[in-house]
C-alpha positions in Angstrom: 125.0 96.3 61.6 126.0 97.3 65.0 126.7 94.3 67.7 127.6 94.8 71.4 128.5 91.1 72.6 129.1 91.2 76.3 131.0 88.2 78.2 132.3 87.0 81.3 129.5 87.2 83.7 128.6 84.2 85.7 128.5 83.3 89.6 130.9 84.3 92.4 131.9 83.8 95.6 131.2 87.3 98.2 135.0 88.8 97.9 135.8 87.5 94.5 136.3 89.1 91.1 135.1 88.8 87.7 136.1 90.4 84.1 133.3 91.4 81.7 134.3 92.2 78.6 132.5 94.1 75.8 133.4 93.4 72.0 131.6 96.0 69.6 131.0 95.9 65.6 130.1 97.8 63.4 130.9 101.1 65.0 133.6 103.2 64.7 134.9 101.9 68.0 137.6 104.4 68.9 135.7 107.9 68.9 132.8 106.0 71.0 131.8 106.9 74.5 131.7 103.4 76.3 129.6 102.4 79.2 128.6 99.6 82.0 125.1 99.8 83.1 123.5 97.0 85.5 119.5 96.5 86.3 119.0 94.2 89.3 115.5 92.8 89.2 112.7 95.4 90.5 115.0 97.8 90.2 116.1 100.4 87.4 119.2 100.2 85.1 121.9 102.3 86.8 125.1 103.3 85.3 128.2 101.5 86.5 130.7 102.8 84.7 131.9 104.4 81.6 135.1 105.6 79.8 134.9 108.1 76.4 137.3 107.8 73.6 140.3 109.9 75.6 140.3 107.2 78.4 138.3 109.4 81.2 136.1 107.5 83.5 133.4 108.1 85.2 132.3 105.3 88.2 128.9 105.0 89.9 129.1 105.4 93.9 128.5 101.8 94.8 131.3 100.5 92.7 134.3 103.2 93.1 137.2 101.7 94.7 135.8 97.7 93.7 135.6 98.2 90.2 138.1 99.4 86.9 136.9 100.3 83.1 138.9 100.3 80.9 139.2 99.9 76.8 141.4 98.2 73.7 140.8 100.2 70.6 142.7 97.9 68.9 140.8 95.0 69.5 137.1 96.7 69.8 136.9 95.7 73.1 135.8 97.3 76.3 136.6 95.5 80.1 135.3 95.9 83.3 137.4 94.5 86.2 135.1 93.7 89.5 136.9 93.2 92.4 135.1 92.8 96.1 132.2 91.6 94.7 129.3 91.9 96.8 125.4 89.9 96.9 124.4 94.0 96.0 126.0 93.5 92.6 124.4 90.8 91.5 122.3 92.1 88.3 122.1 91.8 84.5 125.1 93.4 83.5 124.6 95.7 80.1 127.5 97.2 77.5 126.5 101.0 76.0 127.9 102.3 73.1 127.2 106.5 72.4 128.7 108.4 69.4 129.6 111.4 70.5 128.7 113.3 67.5 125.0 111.8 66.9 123.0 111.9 70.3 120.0 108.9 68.4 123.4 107.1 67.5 123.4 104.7 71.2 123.3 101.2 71.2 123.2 98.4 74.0 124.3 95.0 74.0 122.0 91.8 75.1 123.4 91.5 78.6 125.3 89.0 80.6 124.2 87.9 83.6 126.4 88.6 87.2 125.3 86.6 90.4 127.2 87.3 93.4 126.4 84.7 96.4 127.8 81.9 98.9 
């Protein structure tokens, strides 16, 4: 059974930081492509960031320069470190899982919840 249990969200300050973090089971963590998607209400899902298994990233527009993905194999576990957080981030915060090999083999975690505001 394949869990994606994401953590760390909660509500900060304009200018502060925050550190999700993404712990999978079930998969074969290391050879996964990893992802941060966010979906602010009314509005789609939009990618954030994500990192495949050699450690490339890829950042969304709004969050290059603010924001840093990264990944433990050893531990499962994938981070995202938000820096300059701003009232535009605020959104449900989602963790993506792809296997490379299978394109049906993509999973998503529950969510955690980031609110940005004074």
């Amino acid at each position: 059974q394949v869990q994606l249990v994401e953590s760390g969200g909660g509500l900060v300050q304009p200018g502060g930081s925050l550190r999700l973090s993404c712990e999978a089971s079930g998969i074969f963590f290391r050879i996964y492509s990893m992802g941060w998607y966010r979906q602010a209400p009314g509005k789609q899902r939009e990618l954030v960031a994500r990192i495949n298994s050699g450690g490339t990233t890829k950042y969304g527009d709004s969050v290059q320069g603010r924001f840093t993905i990264s990944r433990d194999n050893a531990k499962n576990t994938m981070y995202l470190q938000m820096t300059s957080l701003e009232p535009e981030d605020t959104a449900v915060y989602y963790c993506n899982a792809d296997d490379p090999r299978y394109s049906d083999r993509s999973y998503w975690g529950q969510g955690t919840q980031v609110t940005v505001s004074s």
